[in-house]
C-alpha positions in Angstrom: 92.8 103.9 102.9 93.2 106.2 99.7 90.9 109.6 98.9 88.9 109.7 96.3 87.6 112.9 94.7 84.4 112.0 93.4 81.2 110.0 94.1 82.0 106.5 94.4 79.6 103.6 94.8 79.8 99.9 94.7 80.7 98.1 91.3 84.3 98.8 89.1 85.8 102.3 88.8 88.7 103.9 87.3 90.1 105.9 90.0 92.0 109.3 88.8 95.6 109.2 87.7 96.9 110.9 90.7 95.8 108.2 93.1 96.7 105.5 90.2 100.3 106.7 90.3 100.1 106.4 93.8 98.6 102.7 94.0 100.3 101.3 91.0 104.1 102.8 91.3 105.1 104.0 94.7 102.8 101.5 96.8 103.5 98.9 93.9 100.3 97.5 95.0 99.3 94.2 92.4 96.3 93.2 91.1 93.6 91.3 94.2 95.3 93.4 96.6 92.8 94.6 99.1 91.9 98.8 99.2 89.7 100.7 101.2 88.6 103.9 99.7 86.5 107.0 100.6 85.1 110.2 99.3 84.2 112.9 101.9 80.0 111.7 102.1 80.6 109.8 105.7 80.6 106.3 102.8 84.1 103.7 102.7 84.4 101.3 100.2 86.2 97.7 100.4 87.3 96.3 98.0 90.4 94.7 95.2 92.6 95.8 92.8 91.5 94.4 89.2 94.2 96.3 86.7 97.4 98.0 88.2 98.5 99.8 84.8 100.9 102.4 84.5 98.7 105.7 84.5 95.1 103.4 85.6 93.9 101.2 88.3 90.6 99.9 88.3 89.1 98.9 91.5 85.8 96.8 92.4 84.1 97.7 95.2 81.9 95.1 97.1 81.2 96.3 100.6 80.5 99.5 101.4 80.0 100.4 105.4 79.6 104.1 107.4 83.0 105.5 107.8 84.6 106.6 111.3 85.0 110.3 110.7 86.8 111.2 114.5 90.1 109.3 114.9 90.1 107.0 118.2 93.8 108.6 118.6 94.2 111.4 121.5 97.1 113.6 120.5 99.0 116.0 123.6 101.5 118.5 122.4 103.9 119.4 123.9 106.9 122.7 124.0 109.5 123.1 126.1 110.3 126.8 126.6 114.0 127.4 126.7 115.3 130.8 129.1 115.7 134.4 127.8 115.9 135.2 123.9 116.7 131.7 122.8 113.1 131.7 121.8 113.5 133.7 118.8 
């Protein structure tokens, strides 16, 4: 599931070199691998890798669907408080 900093929509795209680098080097993701993407307006995208290049990856997009914006995970934090100045 990757961020996208612009409007996306359903169709191919180019997605920005930062995310590219991201995808195409340290991922090492190939071309028909599966991606979800989204762009902050409540929209995710499915869809596969076409081109891995070096500084591009373009991406078609085929399903688009309303994306969960709360996490189903419930996080408790916890600190154990240690006796006198150890705190500091």
């Amino acid at each position: 599931r990757f961020f996208i900093d612009a409007p996306l929509s359903l169709g191919e795209h180019d997605l920005p070199e930062a995310q590219a680098h991201y995808i195409g080097r340290v991922l090492r993701m190939a071309p028909g691998d599966a991606v979800q993407l989204f762009d902050g307006s409540g929209q995710e995208y499915r869809g596969q890798l076409l081109e891995v290049g070096k500084k591009t990856v373009r991406v078609s997009l085929d399903q688009a669907f309303a994306g969960q914006a709360d996490s189903p995970l419930h996080v408790h934090l916890g600190q154990g408080l240690s006796r006198g100045e150890r705190m500091d």
